[in-house]
BAMILUM-104922 format. One line per field, with one value per residue (C-alpha): x negated, y, z; residue in three letters; residue number from 1. Coordinates in Angstrom, 3 decimals. Each point is the difference from the previous one (the first is absolute). Layout:
<recs>
px: (X, ...)
py: (Y, ...)
pz: (Z, ...)
rest: (Ala, ...)
nr: (NUM, ...)
</recs>
This chain:
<recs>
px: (16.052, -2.715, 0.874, -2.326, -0.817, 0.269, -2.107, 0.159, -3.417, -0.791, 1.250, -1.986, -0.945, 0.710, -2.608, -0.948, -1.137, -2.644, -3.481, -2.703, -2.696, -3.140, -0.987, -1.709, -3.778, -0.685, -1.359, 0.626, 1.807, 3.549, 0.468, 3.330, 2.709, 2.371, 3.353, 3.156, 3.177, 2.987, 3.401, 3.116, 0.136, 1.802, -1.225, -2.509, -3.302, -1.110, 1.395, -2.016, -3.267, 0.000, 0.569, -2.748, -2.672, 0.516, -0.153, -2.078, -2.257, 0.766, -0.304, 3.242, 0.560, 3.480, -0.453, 2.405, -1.674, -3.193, 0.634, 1.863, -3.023, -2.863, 2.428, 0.719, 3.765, 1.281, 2.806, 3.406, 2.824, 3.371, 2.306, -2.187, -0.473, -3.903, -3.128, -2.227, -3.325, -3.158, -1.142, -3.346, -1.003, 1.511, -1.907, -3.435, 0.488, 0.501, -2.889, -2.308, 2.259, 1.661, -4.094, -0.541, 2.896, 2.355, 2.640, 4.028, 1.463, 3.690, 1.845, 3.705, -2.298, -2.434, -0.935, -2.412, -2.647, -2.683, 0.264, -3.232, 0.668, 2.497, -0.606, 3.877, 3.406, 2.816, 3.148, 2.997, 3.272, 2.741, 3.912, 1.895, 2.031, -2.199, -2.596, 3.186, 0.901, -3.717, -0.429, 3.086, -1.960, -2.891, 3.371, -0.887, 1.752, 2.490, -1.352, -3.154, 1.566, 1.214, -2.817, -1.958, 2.860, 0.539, -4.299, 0.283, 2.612, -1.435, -3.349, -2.134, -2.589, -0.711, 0.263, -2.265, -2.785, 0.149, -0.705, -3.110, -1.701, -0.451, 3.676, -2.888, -0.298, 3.306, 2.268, 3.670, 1.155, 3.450, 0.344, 2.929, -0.416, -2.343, -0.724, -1.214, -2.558, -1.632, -0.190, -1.268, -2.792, -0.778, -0.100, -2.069, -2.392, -0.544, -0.550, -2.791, -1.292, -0.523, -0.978, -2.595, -1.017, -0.477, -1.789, -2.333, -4.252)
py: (-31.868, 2.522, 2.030, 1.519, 3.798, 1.774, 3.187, 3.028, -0.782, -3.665, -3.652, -2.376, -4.053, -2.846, -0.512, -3.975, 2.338, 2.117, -0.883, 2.121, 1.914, 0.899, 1.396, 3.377, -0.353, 3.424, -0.475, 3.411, 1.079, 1.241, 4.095, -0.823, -2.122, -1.231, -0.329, -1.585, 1.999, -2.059, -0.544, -0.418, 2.755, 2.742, -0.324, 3.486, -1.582, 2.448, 2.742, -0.956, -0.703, 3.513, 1.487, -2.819, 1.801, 3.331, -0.843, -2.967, 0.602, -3.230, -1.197, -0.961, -2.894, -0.043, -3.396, 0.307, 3.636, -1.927, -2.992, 1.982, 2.469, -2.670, -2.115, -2.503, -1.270, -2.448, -0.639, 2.237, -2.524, 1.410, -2.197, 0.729, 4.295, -0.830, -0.445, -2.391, 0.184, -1.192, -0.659, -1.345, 2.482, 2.590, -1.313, -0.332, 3.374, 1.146, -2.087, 2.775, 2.453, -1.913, -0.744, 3.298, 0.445, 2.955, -1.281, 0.034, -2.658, 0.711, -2.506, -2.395, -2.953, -1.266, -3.654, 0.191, 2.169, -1.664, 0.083, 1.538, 2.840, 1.752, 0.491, 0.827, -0.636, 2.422, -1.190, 2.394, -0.944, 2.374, -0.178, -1.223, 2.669, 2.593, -2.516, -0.346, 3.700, 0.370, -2.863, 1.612, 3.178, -1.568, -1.306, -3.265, -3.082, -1.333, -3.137, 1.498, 1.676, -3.067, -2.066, 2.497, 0.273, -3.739, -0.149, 2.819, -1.536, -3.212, 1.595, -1.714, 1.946, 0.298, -3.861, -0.269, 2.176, -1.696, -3.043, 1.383, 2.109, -0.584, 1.436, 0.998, 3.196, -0.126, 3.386, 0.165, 3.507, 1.740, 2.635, 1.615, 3.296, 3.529, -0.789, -3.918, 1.628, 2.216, -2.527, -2.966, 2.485, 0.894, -3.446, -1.022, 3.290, -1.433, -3.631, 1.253, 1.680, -2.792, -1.991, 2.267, 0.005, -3.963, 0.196, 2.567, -0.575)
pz: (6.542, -1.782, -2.572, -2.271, -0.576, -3.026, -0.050, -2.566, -1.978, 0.829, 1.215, 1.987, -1.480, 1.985, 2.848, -1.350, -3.252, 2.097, -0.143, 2.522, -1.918, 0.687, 3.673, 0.370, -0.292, 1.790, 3.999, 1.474, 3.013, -1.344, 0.919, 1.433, -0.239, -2.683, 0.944, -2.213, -0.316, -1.479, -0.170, -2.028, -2.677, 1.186, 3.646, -0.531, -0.508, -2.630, 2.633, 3.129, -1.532, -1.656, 3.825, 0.741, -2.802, 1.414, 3.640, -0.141, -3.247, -0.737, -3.938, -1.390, -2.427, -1.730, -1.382, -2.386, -1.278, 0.364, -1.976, -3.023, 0.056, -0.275, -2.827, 2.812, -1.016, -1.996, -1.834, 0.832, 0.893, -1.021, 1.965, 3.707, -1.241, 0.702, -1.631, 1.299, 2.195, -0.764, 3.855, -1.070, -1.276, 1.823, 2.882, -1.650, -0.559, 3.223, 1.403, 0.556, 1.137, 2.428, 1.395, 0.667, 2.185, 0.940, -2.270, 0.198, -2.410, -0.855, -1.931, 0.266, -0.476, 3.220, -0.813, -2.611, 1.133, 2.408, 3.537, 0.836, -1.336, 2.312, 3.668, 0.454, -2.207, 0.839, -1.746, -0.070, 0.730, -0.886, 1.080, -2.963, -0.548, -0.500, -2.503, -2.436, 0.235, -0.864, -2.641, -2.028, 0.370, -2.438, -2.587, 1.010, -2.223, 2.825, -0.354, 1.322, 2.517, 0.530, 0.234, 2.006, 2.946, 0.122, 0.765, 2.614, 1.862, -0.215, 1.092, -2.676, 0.187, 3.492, -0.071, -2.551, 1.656, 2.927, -2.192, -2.241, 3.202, 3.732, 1.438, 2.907, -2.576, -1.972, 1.671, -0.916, -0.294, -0.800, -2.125, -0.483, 0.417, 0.076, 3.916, -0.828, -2.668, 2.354, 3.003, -2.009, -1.450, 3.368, 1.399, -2.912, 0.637, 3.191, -0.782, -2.727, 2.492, 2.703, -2.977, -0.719, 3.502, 0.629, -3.061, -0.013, 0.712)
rest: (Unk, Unk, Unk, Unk, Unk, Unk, Unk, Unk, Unk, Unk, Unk, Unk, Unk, Unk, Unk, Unk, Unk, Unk, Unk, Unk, Unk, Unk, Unk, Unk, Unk, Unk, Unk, Unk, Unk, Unk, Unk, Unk, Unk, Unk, Unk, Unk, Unk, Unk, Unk, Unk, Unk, Unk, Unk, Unk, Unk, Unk, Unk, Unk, Unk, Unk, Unk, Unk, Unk, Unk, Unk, Unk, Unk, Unk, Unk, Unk, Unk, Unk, Unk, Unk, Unk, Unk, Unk, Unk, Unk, Unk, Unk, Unk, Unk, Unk, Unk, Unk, Unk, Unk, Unk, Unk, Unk, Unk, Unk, Unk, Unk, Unk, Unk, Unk, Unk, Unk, Unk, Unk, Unk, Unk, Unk, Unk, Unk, Unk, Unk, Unk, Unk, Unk, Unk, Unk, Unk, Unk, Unk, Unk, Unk, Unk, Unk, Unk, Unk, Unk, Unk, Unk, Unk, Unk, Unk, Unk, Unk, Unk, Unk, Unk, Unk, Unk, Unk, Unk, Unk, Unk, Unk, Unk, Unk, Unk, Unk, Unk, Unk, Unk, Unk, Unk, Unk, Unk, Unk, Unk, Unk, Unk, Unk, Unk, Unk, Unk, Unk, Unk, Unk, Unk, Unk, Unk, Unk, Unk, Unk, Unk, Unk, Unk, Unk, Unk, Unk, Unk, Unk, Unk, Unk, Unk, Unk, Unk, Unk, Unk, Unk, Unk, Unk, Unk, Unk, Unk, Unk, Unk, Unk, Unk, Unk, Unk, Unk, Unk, Unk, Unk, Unk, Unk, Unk, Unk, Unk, Unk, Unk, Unk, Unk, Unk, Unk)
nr: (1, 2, 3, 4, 5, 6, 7, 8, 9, 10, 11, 12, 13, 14, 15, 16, 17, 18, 19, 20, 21, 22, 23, 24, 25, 26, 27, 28, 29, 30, 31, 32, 33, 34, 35, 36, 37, 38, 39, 40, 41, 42, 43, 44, 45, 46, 47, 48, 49, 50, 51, 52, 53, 54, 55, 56, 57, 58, 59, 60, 61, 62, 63, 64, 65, 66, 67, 68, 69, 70, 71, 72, 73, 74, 75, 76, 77, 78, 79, 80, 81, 82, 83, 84, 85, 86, 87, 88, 89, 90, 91, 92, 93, 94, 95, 96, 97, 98, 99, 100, 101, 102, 103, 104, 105, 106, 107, 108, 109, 110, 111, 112, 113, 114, 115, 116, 117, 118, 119, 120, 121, 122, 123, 124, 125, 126, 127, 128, 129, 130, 131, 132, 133, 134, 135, 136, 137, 138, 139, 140, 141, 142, 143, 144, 145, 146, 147, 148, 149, 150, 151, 152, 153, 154, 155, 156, 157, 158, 159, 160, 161, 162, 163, 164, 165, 166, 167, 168, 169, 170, 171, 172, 173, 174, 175, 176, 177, 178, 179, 180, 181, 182, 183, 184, 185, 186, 187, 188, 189, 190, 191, 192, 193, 194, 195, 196, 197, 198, 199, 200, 201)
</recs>
């Protein structure tokens, strides 16, 4: 049984809704690699791609930021807390940037973006103790709270990556505390780096 995630600025549509959109017309070699960073909210996804920017000079996209920025969400549904996502055009935004490469996407929601973007999807997995503790921290509705444990423990999710990418170059991670930050920044340091190794001229 999936359950699905309710976020703090948007809500993903049913995937039979989802039509692709136009593929990047742009031919060059990509500077480095894009990687995906998601997870149930709550799991620190905002929190490791900042450490990610500084160590990593990746460039961070906050969906959510992104989307209310550029006047990408719908409608605001009361009864779910969340407004809704326009993924087409979210992603026809994104085209361009996401073809240059060097890129860490961080959003709740992993099946609607295309799968040659990302060379790696790192979903975080958090005990579920600490997400609630966390969750109540942002006065989250307890029915969101609610609906946001019942998808961690039921690992929606990773499930769903798994489904959308190649599970070759899905990683599950934990992250429940200070120490998992700093070792899955420095294990994803070092896969950039071999990344940017096989693929260098």
């Amino acid at each position: 049984m999936k359950q699905k995630i309710m976020s703090d600025s948007e809500d993903s549509r049913d995937a039979s809704s989802r039509k692709r959109v136009k593929k990047t017309t742009r031919s060059e070699k990509r500077t480095g690699p894009n990687i995906l960073i998601t997870g149930t909210p709550g799991t620190g996804k905002s929190s490791l791609c900042q450490k990610l920017k500084e160590q990593c000079k990746l460039n961070i996209i906050n969906v959510g930021e992104f989307a209310k920025d550029k006047k990408l969400l719908g409608d605001y549904d009361e009864e779910l807390d969340s407004h809704e996502l326009d993924e087409d055009r979210v992603i026809d935004e994104l085209e361009d940037v996401m073809a240059k490469g060097n890129n860490a996407v961080d959003h709740h929601d992993c099946e609607f973006f295309p799968q040659r973007w990302f060379d790696a999807v790192f979903v975080l997995r958090t005990d579920n103790t600490k997400l609630y503790d966390r969750l109540a921290e942002r006065k989250y509705s307890e029915q969101k709270i609610k609906n946001n444990m019942e998808s961690e423990i039921f690992q929606t999710i990773l499930d769903e990556a798994k489904e959308a990418y190649d599970p070759d170059i899905v990683h599950e991670i934990r992250s429940d505390a200070l120490e998992d930050l700093d070792k899955n920044v420095n294990n994803i340091a070092a896969w950039i780096k071999q990344w940017t190794a096989d693929n260098s001229s």
